[in-house]
C-alpha positions as CSV (number, residue, x, y, z in Angstrom):
1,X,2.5,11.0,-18.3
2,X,4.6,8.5,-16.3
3,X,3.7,6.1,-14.0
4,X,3.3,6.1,-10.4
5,X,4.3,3.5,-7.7
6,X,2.8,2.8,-4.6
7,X,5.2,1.7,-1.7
8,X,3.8,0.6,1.2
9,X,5.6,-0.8,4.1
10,X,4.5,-2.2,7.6
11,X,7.1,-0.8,10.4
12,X,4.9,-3.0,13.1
13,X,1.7,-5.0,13.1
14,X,0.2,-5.1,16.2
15,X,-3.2,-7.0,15.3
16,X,-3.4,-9.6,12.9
17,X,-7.5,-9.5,12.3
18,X,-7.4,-5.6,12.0
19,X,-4.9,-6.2,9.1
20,X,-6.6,-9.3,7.2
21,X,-9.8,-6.9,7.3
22,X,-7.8,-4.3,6.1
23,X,-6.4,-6.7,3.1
24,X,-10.1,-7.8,2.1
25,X,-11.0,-3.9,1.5
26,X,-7.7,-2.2,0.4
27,X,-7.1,-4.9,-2.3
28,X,-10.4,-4.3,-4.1
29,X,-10.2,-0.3,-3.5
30,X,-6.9,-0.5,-5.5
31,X,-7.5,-2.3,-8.5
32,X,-11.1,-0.1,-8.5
33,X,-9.1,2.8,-8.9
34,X,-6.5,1.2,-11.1
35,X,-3.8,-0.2,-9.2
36,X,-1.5,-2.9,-10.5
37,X,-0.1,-5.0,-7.6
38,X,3.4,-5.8,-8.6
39,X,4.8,-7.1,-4.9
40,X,3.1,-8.0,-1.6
41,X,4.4,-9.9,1.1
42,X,7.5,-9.8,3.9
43,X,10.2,-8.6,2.1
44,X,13.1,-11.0,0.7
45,X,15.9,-9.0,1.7
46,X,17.0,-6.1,3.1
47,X,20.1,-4.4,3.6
48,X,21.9,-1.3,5.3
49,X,19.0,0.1,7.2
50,X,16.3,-1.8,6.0
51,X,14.3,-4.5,7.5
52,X,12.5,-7.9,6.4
53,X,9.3,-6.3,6.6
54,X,5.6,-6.6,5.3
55,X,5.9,-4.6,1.8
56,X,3.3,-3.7,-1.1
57,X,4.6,-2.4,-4.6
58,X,1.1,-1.3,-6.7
59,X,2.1,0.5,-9.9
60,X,-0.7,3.3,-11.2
61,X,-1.0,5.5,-14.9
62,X,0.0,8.3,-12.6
63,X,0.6,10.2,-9.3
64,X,-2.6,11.8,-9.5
65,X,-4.9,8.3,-10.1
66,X,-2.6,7.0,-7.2
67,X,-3.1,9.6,-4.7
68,X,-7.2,9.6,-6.0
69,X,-7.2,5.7,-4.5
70,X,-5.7,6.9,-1.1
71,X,-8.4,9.7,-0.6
72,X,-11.2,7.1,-1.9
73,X,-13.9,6.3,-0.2
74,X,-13.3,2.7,-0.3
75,X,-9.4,2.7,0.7
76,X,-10.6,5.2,3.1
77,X,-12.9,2.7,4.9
78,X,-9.9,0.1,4.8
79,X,-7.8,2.7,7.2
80,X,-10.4,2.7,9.3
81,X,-10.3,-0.9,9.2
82,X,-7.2,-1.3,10.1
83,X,-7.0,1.5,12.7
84,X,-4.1,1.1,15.4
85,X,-3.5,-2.3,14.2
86,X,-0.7,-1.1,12.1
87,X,2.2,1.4,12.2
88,X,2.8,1.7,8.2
89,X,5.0,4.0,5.9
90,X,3.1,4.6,2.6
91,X,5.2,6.9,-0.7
92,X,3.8,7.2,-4.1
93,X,6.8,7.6,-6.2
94,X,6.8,9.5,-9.6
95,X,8.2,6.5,-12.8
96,X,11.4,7.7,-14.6
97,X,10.0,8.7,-18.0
């Protein structure tokens, strides 16, 4: 079965204390469910249509354990969280075998 990657990316942040909240909860609901994280943090780079912005890379055993943390309970509270105080772009990605 191959592994699955977690993209996140932050388009805007609009409130700084929503997202730290958001940060102390999603972390720990990922790493409960499995999640590697392999990259956080504003982006190095970017280039053509991409933009220097806030970007997490968590690497999973699979799609189906990576989708199971974004339905969770716990990651679900961390949405909640975070609320309006994001505008975010999130894609679980399938490994090549």
């Amino acid at each position: 079965m191959p592994k699955a990657y977690w993209i996140n990316t932050f388009r805007t942040i609009s409130d700084d204390q929503k997202l730290a909240a958001y940060v102390e909860l999603a972390g720990p609901a990922m790493r409960a469910a499995g999640g590697r994280f392999l990259a956080r943090g504003d982006a190095a780079a970017a280039f053509e249509l991409g933009v220097t912005e806030r970007t997490t890379l968590i690497e999973f055993d699979s799609v189906a354990d990576a989708v199971a943390a974004y339905h969770s309970e716990p990651y679900q509270e961390a949405l909640r969280v975070l609320g309006d105080g994001a505008e975010r772009d999130l894609r679980i990605v399938e490994a090549i075998a």
